[in-house]
C-alpha positions in Angstrom: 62.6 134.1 50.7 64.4 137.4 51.0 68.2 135.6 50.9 70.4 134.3 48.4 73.5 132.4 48.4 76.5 133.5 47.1 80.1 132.4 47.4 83.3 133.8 48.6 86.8 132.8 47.9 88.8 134.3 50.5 91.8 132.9 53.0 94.3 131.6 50.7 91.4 129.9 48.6 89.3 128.8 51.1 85.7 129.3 49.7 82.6 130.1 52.0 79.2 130.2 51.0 77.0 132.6 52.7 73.6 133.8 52.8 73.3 137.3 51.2 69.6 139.3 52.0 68.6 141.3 48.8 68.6 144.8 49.5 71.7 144.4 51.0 75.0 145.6 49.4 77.6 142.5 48.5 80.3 144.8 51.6 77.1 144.5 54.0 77.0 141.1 53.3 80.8 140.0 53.9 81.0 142.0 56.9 77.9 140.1 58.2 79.6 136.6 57.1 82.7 137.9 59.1 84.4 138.2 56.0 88.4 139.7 56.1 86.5 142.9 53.7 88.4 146.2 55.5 84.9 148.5 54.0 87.2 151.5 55.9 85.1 154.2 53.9 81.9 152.3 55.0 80.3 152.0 51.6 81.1 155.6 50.3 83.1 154.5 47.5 85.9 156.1 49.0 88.7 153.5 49.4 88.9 150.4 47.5 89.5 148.6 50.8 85.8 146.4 49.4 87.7 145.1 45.9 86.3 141.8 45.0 87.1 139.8 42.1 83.5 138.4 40.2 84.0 134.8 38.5 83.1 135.2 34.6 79.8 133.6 35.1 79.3 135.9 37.8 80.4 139.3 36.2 78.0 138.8 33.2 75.2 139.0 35.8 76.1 142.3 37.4 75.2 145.9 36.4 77.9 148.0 35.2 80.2 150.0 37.4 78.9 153.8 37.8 81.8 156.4 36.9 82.4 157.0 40.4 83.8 153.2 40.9 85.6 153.0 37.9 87.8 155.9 39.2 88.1 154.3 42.3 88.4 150.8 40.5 91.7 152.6 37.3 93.4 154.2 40.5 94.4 150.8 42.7 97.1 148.1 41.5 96.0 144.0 41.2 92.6 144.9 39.4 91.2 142.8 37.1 89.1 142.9 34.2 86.5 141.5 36.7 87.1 143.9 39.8 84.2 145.8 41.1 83.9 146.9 44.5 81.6 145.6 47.0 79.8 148.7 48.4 78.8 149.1 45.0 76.9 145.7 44.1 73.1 145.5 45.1 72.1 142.4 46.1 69.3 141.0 43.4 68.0 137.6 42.8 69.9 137.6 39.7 73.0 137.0 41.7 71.6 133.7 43.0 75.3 131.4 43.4 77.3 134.3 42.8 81.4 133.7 43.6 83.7 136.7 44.5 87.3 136.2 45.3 88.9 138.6 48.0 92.1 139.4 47.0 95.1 139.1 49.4 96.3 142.2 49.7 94.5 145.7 50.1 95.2 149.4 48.5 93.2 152.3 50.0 92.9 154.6 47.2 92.0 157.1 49.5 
């Protein structure tokens, strides 16, 4: 199978499970789950309108953040020591039951 599942906290805590298609970037998958994720750059690593918050389980799974994102990621307010940004996540097997919250507010760091 070419999908995973992965989790999303998002509406005041509601959590939704979606199917994520490896290949894809975690942004592509929200906006294909309907999933409140502005993406206004479109994946350029531009904005910080894609900030997701990783579960610890989860962020020990992920690569680490390239320079580019961690600029984007030191220049926004309400980021964690789990923040990344979703344009910026691959989807891989390894992220198999993945959780993300989506924070309630948005900065664009443009």
């Amino acid at each position: 199978s070419s999908g995973i599942n992965a989790e999303y906290g998002v509406e005041k805590g509601v959590e939704r499970r979606v199917k994520a298609i490896r290949g894809d970037t975690l942004m592509e998958t929200a906006k294909d789950n309907r999933i409140g994720l502005p993406s206004i750059c479109g994946g350029m690593c531009e904005c910080s309108t894609c900030h997701v918050i990783a579960d610890e389980a989860t962020w020990s799974l992920l690569p680490k953040a390239e320079e580019e994102e961690l600029d984007v990621l030191d220049s926004m307010a309400g980021v964690t020591d789990t923040s990344r940004l979703a344009c910026q996540i691959d989807i891989t097997r390894a992220l198999e039951g993945a959780r993300f919250t989506v924070p309630d507010s948005f900065t664009d760091a443009r």
